[in-house]
KOLMARVEX-881806 format. One record per residue: residue in three letters; y negated, x negated, z of N, C-alpha, C in turn; residue number from 1. Coordinates in pm, 1 decimal. Atoms other than C-alpha are relative to their C-alpha. Example, Ala and Ser with C-alpha at 12.3 -4.5 7.8 and 13.67 -1.06 7.14 Angstrom:
BEGIN
PT residuo       nv       nu       nw      cav      cau      caw       cv       cu       cw num
PT     ALA    119.0    -89.0      0.0    450.0  -1230.0    780.0   -120.0    -90.0      0.0   1
PT     SER    119.0     82.0     -6.0    106.0  -1367.0    714.0   -109.0     77.0     73.0   2
***
This chain:
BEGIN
PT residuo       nv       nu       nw      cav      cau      caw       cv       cu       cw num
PT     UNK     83.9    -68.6    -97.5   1020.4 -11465.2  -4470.2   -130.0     43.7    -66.3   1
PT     UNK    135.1    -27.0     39.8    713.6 -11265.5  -4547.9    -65.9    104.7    121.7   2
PT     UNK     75.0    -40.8    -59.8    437.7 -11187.8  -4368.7   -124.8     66.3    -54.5   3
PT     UNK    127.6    -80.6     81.2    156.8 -10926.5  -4428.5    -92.5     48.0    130.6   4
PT     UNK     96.7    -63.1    -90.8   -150.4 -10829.6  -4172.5    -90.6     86.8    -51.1   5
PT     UNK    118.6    -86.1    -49.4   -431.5 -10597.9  -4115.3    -52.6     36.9    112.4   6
PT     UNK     58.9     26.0    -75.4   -716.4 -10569.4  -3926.4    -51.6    157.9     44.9   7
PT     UNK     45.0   -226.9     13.0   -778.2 -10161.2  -3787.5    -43.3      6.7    111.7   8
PT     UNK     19.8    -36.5   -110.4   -916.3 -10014.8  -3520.7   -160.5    -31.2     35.9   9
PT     UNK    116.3     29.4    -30.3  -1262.4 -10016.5  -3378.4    -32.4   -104.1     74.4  10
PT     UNK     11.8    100.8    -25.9  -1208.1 -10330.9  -3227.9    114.0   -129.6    -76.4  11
PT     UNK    -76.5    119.3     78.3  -1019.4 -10527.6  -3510.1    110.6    -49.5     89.0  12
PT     UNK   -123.4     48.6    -54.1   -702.5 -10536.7  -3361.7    122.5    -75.3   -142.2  13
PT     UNK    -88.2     78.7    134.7   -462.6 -10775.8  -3647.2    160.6    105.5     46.2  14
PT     UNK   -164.9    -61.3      4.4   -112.0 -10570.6  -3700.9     54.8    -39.9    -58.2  15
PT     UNK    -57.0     78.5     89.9    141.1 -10780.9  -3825.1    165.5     41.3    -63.2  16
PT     UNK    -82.6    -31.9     88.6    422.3 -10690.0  -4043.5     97.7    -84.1      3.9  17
PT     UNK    -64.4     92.0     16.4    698.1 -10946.6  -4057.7    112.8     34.1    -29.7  18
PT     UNK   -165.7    -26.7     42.1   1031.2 -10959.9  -4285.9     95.6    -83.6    -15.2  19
PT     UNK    -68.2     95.6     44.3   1327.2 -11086.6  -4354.8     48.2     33.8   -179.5  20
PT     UNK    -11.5     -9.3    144.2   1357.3 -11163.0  -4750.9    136.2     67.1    -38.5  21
PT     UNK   -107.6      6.0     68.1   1686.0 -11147.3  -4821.6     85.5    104.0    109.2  22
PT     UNK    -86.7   -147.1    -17.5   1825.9 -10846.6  -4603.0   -101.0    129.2     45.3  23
PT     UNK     91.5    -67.1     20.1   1473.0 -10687.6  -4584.3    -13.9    107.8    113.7  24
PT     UNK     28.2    -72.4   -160.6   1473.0 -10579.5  -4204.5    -98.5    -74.0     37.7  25
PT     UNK    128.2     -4.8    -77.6   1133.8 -10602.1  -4056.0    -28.7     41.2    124.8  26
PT     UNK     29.7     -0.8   -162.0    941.6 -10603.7  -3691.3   -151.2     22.8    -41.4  27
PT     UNK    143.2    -27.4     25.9    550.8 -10469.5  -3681.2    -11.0     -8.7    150.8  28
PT     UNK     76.8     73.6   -145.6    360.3 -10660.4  -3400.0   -133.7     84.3     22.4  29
PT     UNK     96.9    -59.9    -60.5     96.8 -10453.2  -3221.3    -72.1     74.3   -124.4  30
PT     UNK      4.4   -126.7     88.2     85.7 -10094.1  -3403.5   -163.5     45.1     83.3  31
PT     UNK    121.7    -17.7    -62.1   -284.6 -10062.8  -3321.3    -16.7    192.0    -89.3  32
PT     UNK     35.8   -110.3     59.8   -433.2  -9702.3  -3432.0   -145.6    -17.5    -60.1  33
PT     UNK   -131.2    -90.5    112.8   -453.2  -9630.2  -3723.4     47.4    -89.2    -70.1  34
PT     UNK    -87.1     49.1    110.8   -217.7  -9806.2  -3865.7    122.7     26.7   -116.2  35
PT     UNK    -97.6    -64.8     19.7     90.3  -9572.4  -3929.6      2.6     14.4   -182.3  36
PT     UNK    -18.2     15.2    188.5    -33.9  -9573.0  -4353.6     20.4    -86.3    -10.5  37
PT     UNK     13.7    123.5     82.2    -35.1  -9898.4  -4402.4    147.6    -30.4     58.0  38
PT     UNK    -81.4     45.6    -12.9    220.5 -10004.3  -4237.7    149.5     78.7    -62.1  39
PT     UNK    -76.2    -81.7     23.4    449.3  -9731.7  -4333.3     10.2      9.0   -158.7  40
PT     UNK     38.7     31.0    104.0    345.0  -9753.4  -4695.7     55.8   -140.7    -58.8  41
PT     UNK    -86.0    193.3     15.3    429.7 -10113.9  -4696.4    147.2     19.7     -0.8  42
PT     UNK   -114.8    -15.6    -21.7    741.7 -10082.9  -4602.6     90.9     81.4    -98.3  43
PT     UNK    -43.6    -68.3     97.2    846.0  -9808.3  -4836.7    -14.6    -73.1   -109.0  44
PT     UNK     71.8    104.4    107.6    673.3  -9986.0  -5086.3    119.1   -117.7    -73.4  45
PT     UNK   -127.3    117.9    -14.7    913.0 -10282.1  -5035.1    131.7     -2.8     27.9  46
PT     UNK   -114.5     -3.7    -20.3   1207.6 -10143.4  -4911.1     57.3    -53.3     97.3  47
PT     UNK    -18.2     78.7   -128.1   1197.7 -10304.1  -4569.6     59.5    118.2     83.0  48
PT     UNK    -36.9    -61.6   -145.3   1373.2 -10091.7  -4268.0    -28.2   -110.8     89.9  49
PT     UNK     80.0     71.3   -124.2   1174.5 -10155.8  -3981.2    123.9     13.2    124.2  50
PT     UNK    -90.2     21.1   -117.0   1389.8 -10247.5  -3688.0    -85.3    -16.8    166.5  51
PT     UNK     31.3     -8.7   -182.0   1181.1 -10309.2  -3379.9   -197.2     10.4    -30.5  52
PT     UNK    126.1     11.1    -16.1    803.5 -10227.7  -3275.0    -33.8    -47.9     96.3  53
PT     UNK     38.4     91.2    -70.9    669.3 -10486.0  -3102.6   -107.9      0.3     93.7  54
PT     UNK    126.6    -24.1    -20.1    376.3 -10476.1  -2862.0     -8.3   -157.8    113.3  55
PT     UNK      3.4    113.8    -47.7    278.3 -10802.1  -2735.3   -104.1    -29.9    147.7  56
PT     UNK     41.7    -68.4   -162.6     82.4 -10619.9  -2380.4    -48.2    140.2    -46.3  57
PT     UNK      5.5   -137.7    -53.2     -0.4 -10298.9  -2299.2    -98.0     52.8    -10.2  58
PT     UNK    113.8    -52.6     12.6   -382.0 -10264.8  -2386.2      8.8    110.7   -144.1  59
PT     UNK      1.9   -123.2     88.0   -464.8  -9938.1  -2540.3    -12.1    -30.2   -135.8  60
PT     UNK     64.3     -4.0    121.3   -585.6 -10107.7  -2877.3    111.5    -73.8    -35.5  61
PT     UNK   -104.8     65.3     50.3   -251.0 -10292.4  -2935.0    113.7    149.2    -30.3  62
PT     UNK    -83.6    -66.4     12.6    -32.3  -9973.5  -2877.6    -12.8    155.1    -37.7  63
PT     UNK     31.2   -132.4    -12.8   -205.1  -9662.0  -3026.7     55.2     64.0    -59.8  64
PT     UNK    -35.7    -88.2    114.7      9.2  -9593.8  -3318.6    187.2    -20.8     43.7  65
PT     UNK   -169.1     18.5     -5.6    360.8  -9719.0  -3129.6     62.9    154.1    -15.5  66
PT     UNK    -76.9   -120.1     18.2    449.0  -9323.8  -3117.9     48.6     21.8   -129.4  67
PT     UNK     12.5    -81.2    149.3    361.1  -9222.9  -3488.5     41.0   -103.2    -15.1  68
PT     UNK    -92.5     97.4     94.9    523.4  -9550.1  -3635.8    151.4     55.4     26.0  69
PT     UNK   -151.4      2.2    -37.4    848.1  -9480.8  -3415.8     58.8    149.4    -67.5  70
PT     UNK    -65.4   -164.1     68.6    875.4  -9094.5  -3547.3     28.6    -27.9   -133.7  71
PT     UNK    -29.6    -12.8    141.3    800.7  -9195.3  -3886.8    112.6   -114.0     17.7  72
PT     UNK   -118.0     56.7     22.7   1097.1  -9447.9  -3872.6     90.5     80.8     57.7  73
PT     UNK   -130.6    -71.4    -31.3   1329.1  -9173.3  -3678.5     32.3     42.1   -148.5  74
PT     UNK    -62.7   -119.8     79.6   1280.1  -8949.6  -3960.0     -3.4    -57.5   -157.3  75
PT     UNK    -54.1     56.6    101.1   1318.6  -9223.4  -4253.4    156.7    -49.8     17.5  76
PT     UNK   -136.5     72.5    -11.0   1639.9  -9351.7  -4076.4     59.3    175.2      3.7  77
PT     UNK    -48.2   -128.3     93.0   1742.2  -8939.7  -4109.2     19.2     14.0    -84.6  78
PT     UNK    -51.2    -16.2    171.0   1704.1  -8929.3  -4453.4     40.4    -51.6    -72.8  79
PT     UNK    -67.5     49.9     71.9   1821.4  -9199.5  -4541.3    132.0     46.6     21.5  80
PT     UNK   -121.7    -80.3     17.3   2134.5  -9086.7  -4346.7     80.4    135.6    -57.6  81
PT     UNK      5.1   -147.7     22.5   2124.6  -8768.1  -4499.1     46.5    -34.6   -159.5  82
PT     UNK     -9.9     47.8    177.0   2128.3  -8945.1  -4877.7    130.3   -102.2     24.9  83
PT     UNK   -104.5    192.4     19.7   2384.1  -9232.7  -4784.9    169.5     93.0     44.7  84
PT     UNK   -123.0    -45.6    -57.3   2667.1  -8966.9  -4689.7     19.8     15.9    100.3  85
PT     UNK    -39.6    -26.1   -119.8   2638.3  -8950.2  -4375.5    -26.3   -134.1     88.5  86
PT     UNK     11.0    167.3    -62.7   2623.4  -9353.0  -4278.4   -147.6      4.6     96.5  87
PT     UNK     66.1     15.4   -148.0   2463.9  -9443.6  -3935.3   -153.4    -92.7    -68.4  88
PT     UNK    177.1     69.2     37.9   2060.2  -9527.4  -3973.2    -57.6      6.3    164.3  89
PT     UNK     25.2    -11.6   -127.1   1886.6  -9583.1  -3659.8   -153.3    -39.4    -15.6  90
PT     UNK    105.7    -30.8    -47.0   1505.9  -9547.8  -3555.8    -25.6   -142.2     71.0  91
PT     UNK     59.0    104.5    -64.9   1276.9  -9869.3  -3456.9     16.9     11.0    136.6  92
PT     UNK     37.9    -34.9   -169.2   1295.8  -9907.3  -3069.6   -158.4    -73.5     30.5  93
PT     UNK     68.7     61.7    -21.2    988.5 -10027.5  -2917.6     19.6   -128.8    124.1  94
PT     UNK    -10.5    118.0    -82.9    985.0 -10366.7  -2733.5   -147.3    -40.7    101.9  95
PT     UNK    104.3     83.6   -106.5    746.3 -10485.3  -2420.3     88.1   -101.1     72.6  96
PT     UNK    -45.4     41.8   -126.6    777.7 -10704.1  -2144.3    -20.4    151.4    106.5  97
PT     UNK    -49.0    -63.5    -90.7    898.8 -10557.3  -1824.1   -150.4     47.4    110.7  98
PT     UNK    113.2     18.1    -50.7    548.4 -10588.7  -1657.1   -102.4     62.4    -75.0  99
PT     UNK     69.4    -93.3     68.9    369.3 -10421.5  -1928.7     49.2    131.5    -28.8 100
PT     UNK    -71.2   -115.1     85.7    599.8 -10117.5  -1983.6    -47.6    128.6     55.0 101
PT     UNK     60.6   -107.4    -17.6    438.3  -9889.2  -1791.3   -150.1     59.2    -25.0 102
PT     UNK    115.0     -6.0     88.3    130.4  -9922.8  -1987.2     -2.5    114.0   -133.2 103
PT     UNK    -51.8    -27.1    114.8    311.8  -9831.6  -2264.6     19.4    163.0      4.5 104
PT     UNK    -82.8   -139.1    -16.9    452.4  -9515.7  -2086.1   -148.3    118.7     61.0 105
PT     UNK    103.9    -76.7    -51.8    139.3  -9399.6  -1915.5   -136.3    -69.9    -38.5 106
PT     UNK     96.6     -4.8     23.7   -141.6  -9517.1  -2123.0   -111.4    -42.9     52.1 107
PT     UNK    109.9    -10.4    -30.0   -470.7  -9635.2  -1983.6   -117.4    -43.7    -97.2 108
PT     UNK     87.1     -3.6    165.2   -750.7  -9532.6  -2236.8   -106.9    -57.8     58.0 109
PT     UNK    123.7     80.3    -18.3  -1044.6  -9741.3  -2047.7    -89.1     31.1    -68.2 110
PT     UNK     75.8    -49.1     79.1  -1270.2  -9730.9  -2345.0     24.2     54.3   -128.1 111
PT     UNK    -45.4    -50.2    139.0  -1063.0  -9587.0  -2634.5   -108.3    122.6    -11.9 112
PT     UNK     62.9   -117.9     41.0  -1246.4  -9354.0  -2822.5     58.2     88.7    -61.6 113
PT     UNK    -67.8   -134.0    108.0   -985.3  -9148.3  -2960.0    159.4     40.4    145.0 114
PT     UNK   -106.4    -25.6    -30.4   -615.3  -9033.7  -2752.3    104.2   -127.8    -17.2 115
PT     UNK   -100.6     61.5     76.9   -359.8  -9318.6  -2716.9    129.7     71.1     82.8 116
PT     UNK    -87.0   -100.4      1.9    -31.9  -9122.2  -2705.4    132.3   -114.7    102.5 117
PT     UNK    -88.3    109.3    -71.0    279.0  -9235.8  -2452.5     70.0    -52.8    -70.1 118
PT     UNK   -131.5     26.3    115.4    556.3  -9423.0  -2616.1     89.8    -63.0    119.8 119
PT     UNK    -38.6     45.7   -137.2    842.9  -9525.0  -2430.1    163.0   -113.1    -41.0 120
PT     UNK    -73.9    101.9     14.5   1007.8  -9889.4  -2482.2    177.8     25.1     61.4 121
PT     UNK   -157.2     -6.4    -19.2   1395.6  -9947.5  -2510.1     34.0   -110.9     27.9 122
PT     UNK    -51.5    170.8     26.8   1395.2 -10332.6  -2550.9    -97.8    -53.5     69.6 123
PT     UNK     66.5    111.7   -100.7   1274.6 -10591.5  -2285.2    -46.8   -145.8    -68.4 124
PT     UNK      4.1    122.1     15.5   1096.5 -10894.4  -2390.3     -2.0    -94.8     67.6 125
PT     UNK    -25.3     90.7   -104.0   1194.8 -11145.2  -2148.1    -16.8   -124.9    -44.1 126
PT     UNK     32.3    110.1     37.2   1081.8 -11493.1  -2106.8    126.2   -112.0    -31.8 127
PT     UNK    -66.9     52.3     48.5   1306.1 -11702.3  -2314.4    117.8     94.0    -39.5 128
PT     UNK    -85.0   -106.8     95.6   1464.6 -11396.3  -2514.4    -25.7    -55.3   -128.0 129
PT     UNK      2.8     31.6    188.5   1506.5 -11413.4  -2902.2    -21.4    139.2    -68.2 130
PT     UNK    -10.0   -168.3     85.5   1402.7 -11112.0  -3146.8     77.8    -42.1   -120.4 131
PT     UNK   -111.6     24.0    108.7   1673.0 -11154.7  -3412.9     40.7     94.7   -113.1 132
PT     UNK    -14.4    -85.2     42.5   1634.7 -11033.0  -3744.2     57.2    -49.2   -163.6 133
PT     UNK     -9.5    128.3    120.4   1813.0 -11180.6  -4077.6      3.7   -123.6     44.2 134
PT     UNK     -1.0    155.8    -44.6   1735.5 -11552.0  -4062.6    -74.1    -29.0     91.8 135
PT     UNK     86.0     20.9   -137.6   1444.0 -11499.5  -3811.3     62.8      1.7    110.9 136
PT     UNK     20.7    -13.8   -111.8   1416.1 -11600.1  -3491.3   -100.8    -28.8     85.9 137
PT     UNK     79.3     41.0   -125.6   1171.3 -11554.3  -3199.7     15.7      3.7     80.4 138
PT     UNK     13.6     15.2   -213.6   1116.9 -11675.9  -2855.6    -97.2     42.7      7.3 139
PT     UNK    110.5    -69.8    -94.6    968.2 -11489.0  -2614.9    -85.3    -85.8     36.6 140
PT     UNK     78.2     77.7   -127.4    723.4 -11661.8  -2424.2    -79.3     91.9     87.6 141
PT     UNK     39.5    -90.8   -114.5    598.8 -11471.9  -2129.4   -157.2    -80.5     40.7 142
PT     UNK     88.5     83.0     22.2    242.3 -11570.1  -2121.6   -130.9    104.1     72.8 143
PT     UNK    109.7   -105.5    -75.9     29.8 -11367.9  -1872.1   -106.6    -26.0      3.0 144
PT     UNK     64.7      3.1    -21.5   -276.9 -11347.8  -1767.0   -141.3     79.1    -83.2 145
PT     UNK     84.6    -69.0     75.4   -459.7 -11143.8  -2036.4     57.5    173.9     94.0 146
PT     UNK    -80.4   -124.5    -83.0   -206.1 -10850.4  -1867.8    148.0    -78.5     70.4 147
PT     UNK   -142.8     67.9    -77.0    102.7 -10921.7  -1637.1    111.5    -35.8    -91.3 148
PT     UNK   -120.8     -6.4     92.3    343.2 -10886.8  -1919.4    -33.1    -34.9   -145.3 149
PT     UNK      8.5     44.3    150.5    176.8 -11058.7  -2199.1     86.0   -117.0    -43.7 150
PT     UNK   -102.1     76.1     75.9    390.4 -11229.8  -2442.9    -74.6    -70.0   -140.3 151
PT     UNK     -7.3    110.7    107.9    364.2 -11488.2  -2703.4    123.9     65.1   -104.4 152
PT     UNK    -88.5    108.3     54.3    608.0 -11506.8  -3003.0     -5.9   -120.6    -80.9 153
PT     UNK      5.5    117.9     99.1    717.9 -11827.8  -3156.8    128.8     -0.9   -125.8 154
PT     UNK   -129.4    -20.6     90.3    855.9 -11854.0  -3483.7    -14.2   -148.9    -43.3 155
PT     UNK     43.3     72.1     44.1    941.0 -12231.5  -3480.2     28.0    -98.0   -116.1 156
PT     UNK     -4.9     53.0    104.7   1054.4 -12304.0  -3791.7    -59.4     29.6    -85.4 157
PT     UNK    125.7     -6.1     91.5    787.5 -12176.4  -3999.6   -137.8    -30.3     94.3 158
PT     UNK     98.8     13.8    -27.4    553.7 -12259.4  -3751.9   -101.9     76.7     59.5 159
PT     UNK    103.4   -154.4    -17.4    428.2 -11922.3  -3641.8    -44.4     13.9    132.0 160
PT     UNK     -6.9    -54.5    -88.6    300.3 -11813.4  -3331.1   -119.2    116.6     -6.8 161
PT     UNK     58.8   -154.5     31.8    204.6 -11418.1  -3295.5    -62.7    -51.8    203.0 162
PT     UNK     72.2     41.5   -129.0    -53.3 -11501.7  -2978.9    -53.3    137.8     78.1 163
PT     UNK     85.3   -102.7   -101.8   -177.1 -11140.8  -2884.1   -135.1    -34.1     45.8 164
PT     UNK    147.0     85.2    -37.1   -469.2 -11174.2  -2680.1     37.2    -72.1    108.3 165
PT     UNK      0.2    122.9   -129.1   -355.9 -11459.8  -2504.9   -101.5    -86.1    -30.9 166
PT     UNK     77.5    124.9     36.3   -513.8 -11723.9  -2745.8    -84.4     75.3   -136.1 167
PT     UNK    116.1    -16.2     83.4   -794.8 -11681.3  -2977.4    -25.8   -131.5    -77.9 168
PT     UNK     68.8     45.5     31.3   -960.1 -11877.9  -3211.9   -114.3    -77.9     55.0 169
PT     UNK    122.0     65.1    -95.2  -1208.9 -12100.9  -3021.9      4.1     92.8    142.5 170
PT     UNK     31.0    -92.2    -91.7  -1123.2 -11850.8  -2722.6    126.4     35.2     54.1 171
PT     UNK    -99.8    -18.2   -126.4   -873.7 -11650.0  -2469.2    -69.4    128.2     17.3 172
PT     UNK     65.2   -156.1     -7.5   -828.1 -11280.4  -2391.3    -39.7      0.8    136.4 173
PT     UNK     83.2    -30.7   -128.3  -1039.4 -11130.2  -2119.1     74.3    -14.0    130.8 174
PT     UNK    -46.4      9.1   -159.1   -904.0 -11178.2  -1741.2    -86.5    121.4     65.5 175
PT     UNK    124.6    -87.1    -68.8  -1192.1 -10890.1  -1647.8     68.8    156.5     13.5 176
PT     UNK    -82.3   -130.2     38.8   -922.5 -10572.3  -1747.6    107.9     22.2     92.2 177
PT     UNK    -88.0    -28.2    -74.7   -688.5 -10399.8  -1576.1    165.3    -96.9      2.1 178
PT     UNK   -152.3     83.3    -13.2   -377.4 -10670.7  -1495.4    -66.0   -139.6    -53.6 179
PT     UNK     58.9    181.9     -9.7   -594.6 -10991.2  -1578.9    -46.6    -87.2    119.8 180
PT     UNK     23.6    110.9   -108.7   -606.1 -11303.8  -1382.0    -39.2   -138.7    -94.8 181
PT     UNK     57.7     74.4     75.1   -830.0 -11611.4  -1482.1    146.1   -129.6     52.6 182
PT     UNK   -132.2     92.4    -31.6   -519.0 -11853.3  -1278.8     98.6      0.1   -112.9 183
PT     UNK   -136.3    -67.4     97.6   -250.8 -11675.0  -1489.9    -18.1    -28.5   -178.2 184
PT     UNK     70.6     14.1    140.6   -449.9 -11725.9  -1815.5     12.1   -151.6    -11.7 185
PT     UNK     12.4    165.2     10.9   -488.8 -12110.4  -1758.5     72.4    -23.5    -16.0 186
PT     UNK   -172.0     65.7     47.9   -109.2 -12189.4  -1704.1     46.3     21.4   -131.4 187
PT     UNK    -56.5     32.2    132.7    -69.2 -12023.9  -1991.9    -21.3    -38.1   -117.7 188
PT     UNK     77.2     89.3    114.9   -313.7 -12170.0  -2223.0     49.9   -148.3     49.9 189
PT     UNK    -64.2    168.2    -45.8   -166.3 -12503.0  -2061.4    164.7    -19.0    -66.5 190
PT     UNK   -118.4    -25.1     54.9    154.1 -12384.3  -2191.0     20.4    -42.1   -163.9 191
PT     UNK     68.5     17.9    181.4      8.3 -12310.3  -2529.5    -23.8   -164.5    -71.5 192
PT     UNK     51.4    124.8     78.2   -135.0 -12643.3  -2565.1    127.3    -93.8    -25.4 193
PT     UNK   -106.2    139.5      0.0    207.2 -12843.8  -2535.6     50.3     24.6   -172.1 194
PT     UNK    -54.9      2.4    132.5    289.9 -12699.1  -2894.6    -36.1    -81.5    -73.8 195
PT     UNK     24.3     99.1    127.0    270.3 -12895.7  -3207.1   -105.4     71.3    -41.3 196
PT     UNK    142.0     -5.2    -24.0    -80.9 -12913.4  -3342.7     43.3     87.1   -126.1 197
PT     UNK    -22.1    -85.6     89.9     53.8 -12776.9  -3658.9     29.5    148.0     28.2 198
PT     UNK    -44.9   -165.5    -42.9    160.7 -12437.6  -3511.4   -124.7     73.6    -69.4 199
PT     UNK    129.8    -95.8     60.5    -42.0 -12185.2  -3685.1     40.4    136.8     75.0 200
PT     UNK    -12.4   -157.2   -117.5   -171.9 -11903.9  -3414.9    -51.9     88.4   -106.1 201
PT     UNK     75.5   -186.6     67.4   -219.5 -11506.6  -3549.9      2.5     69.8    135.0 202
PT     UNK     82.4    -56.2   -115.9   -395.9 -11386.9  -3257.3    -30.5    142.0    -29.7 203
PT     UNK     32.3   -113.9     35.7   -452.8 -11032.7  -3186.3   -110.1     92.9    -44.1 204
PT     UNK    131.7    -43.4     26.5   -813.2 -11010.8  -3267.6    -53.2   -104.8    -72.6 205
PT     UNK     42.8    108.1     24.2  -1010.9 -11255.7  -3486.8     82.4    -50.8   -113.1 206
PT     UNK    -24.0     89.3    110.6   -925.9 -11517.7  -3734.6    118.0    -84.2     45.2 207
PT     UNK   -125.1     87.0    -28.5   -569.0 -11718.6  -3761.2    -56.3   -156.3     16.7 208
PT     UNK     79.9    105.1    -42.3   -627.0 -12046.7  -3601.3    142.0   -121.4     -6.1 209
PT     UNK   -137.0     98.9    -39.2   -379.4 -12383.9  -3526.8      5.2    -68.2    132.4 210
PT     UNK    -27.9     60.0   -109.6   -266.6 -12533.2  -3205.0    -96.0   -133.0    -22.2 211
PT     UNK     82.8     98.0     49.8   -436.7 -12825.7  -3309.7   -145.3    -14.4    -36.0 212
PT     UNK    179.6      4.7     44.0   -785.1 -12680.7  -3453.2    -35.0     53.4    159.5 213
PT     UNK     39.0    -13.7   -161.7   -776.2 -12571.5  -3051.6     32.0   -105.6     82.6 214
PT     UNK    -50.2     86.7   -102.3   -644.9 -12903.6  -2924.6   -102.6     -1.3    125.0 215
PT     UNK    102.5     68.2    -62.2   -980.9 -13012.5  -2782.1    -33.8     73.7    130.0 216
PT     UNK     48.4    -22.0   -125.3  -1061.3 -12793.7  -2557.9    147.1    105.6    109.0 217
PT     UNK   -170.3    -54.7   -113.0   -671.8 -12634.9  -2430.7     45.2   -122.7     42.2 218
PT     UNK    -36.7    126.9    -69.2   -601.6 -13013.2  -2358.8   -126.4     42.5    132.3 219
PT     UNK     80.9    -18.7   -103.5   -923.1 -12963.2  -2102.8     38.1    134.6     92.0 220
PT     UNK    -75.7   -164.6    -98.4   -771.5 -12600.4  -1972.9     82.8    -85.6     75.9 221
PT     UNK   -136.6     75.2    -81.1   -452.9 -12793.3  -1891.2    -65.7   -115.4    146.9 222
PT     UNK     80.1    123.4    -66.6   -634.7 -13102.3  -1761.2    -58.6     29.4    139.7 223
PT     UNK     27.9    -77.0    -96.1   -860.3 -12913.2  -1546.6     32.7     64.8    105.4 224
PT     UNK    -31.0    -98.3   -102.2   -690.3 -12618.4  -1412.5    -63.4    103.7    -20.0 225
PT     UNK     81.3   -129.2     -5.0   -943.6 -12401.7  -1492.6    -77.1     25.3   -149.3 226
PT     UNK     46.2    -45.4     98.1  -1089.4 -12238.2  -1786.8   -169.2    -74.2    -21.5 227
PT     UNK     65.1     57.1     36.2  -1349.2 -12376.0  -1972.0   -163.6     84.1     63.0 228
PT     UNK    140.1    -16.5     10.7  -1784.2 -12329.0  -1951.1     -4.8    176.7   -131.1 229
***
């Protein structure tokens, strides 16, 4: 497995890259804008075919580049078919939950400062689904309250979890945005906390953190009921 990030966008959104070694199919977690060089670059680079674009909710700064990633993979899985004889290549789909997808489809630019373009999901991330790619596997976790349809994944044999802006670093995404609830946020930081302390979070904004360097105060979310001071 290899993993590669970057941090883009005028609000440091993390875009994560993730492969499988040994048959070199890849998934890119929240295609923020601009990302479409790097990530696209990478990939060539390495020889990865990207298989799914991931968006882990529906805020404009997670999904600005899902269009331009998905074209530029139509029209690499073209040419490759075009060089391979003819053999079937197929184009990333994009993945949401069911609750975020019309985010996805109709955009709301709040404070973007640039155009984020529609894109329009094929694949459902449902709570207790698997994304299956090579030897990877992730569970969904359905983990609202940042947006109706925010998702978690867990990858738990390396330990991974891709957090979005559910969980943060010393923190938790906003409840103040269109589809946030501070209730909905708690359960699922109560959720969060039952993991092993070792889990290492990559959150969608900010610095990679561990279930554990957050015990202290997501044991008190849970405990509580209610979000912290």
């Amino acid at each position: 497995m290899e993993l590669l990030s970057r941090a883009v966008g005028p609000i440091g959104t993390n875009v994560y890259v993730l492969a499988d070694s040994a048959t070199r199919e890849a998934i890119a977690i929240d295609t923020a804008t601009p990302c479409l060089a790097w990530v696209s670059g990478l990939l060539v680079e390495r020889g990865w075919t990207l298989k799914l674009i991931v968006s882990t909710h529906g805020h404009w700064d997670h999904i600005g580049d899902n269009a331009a990633v998905q074209t530029w993979s139509r029209e690499q899985a073209a040419h490759l078919a075009q060089h391979a004889g003819g053999a079937e290549a197929n184009e990333a789909q994009i993945a949401v939950h069911s609750l975020d997808r019309q985010r996805l489809i109709h955009p709301e630019p709040l404070f973007a400062p640039f155009e984020i373009p529609p894109s329009i999901p094929a694949v459902e991330l449902a709570e207790g689904g698997h994304i299956r790619f090579g030897e990877i596997d992730l569970e969904v976790l359905h983990t609202p309250g940042h947006t109706e349809g925010s998702v978690c994944l867990l990858e738990p044999s390396g330990g991974l979890l891709f957090a979005g802006d559910t969980l943060f670093a010393d923190g938790w995404g906003r409840t103040d945005l269109p589809g946030g609830s501070e209730e909905q946020i708690v359960e699922s930081l109560g959720r969060l906390a039952g993991l092993p302390d070792e889990v290492r979070v990559l959150p969608g904004h900010g610095t990679t953190t561990t279930i554990g360097r957050e015990r202290r105060w997501l044991d008190q979310v849970r405990a509580s009921g209610r979000l912290r001071d």
